[in-house]
VEXVEXLUM-340879 format. One line per 4 residues: their letters; for each residue x negated, y, z of N, C-alpha, C. Coordinates in steps of 0.02 Angstrom, whole numbers, plus 50000, padded with zeros to 5 digits. Example, Ala and Ser with C-alpha at 12.3 -4.5 7.8 and 13.67 -1.06 7.14 Angstrom:
REM residues 2
AS	49340 49716 50390 49385 49775 50390 49340 49835 50390 | 49358 49888 50354 49316 49947 50357 49355 50002 50394 .
//
This chain:
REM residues 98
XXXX	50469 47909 49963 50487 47980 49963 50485 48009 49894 | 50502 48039 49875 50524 48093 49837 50467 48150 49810 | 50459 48134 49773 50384 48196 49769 50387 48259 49713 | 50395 48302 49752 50411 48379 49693 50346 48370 49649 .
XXXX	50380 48381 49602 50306 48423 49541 50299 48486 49561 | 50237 48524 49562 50234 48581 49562 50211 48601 49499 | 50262 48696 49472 50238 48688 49418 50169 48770 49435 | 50132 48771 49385 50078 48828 49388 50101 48885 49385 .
XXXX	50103 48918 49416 50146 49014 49388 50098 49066 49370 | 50103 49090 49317 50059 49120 49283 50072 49181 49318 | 50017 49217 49353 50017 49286 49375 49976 49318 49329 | 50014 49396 49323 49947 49437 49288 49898 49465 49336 .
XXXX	49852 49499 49300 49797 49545 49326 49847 49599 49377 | 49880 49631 49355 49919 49669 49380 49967 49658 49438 | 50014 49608 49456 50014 49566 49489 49977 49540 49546 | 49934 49546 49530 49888 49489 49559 49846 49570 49622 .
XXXX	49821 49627 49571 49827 49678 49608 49857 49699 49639 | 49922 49705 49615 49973 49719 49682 49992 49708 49754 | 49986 49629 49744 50001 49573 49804 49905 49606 49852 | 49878 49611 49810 49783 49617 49852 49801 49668 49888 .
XXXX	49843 49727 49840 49855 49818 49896 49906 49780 49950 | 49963 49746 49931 50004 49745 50001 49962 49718 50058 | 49907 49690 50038 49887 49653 50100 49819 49682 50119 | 49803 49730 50068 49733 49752 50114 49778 49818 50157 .
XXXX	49831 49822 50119 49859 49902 50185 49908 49867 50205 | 49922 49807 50231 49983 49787 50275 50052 49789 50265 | 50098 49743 50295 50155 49774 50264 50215 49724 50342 | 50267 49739 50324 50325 49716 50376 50357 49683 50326 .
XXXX	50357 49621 50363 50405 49542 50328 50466 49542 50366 | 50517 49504 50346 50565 49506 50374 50585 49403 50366 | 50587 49367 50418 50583 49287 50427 50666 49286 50443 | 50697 49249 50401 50752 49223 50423 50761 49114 50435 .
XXXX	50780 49122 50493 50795 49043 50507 50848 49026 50531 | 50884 48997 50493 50974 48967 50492 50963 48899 50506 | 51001 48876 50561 51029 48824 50565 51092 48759 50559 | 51108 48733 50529 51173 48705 50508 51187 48654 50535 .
XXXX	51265 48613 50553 51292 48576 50567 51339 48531 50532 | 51343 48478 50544 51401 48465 50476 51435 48444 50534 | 51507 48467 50496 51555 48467 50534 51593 48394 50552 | 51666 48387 50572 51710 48319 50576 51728 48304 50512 .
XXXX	51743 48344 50464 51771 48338 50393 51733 48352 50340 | 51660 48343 50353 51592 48360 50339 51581 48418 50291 | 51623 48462 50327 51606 48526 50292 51530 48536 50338 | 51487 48609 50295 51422 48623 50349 51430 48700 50375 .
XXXX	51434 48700 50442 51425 48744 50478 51363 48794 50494 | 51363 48847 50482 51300 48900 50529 51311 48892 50593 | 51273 48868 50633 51269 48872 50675 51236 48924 50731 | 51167 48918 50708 51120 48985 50734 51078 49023 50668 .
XXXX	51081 49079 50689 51036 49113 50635 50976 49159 50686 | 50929 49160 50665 50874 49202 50691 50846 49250 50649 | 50829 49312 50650 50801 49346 50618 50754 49386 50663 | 50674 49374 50621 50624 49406 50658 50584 49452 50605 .
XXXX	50561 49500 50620 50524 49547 50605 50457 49549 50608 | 50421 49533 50579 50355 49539 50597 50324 49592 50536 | 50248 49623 50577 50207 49642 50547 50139 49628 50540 | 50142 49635 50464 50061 49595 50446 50014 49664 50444 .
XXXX	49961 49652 50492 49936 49699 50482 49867 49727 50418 | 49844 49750 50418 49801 49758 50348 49752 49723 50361 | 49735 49686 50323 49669 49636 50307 49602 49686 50264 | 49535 49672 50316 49479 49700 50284 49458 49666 50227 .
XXXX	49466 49580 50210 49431 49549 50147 49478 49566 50084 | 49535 49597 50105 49567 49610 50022 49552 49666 50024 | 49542 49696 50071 49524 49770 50049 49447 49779 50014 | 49387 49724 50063 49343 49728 50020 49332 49686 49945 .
XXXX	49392 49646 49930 49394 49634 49865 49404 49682 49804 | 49450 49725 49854 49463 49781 49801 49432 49812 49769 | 49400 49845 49825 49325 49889 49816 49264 49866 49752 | 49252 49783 49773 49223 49770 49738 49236 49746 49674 .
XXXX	49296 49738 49665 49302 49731 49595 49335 49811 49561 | 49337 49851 49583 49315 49919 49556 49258 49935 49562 | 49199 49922 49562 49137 49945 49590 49088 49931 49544 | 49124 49911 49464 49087 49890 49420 49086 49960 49375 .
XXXX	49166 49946 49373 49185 50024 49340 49146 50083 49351 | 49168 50102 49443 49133 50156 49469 49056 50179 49438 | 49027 50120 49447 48955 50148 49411 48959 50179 49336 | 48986 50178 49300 49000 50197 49229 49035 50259 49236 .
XXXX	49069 50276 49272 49107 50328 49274 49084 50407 49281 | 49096 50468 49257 49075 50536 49264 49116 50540 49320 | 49072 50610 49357 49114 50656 49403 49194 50647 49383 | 49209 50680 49333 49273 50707 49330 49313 50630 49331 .
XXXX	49305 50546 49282 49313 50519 49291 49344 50500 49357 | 49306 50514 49380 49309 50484 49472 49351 50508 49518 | 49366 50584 49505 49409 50630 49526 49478 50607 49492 | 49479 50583 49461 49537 50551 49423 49562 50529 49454 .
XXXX	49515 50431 49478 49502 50372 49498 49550 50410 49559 | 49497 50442 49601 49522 50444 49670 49598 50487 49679 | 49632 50528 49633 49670 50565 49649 49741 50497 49630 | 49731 50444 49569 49779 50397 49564 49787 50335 49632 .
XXXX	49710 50329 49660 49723 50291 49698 49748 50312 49749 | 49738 50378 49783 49776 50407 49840 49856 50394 49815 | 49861 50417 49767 49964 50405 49743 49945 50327 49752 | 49932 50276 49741 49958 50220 49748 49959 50220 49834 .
XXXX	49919 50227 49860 49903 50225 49915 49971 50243 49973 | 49981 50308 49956 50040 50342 49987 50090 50321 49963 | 50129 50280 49903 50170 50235 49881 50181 50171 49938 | 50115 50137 49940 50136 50074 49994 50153 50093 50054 .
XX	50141 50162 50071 50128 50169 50129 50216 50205 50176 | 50225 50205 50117 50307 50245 50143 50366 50194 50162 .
//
């Protein structure tokens, strides 16, 4: 057999946050599965296509990852700091959520 290399994909910090919010607040995937035929003159045919919808719902361990890797910060932070903190994370918040 045939064996792929896999290569490493460098994600950032940022990135890497992003993908943690879609999944500690959930999100709707969309699965497509095509089937093909080859034909008499071996062209390839669609045959069936399926399309399913699913929803992932929000996961508590990325959410408590989140938390805790802000939770270093938090302690360092003033009042007003925080009022900051929480008024940007509500906008991200209401961003995924639309």
């Amino acid at each position: 057999m045939k064996e792929k290399s896999r290569k490493k994909k460098s994600v950032s910090e940022e990135d890497f946050k992003s993908a943690l919010i879609k999944k500690a607040l959930g999100y709707d995937a969309t699965e497509v599965v095509e089937e093909y035929v080859s034909g008499e003159e071996g062209e390839i045919k669609l045959t069936k296509k399926k399309v399913t919808k699913k929803n992932v719902p929000p996961d508590m361990t990325a959410l408590k990852m989140l938390l805790d890797n802000e939770g270093e910060k938090i302690e360092e932070m003033s009042d007003e700091m925080l009022e900051k903190e929480k008024v940007r994370l509500l906008k991200i918040l209401s961003e995924y959520q639309d």
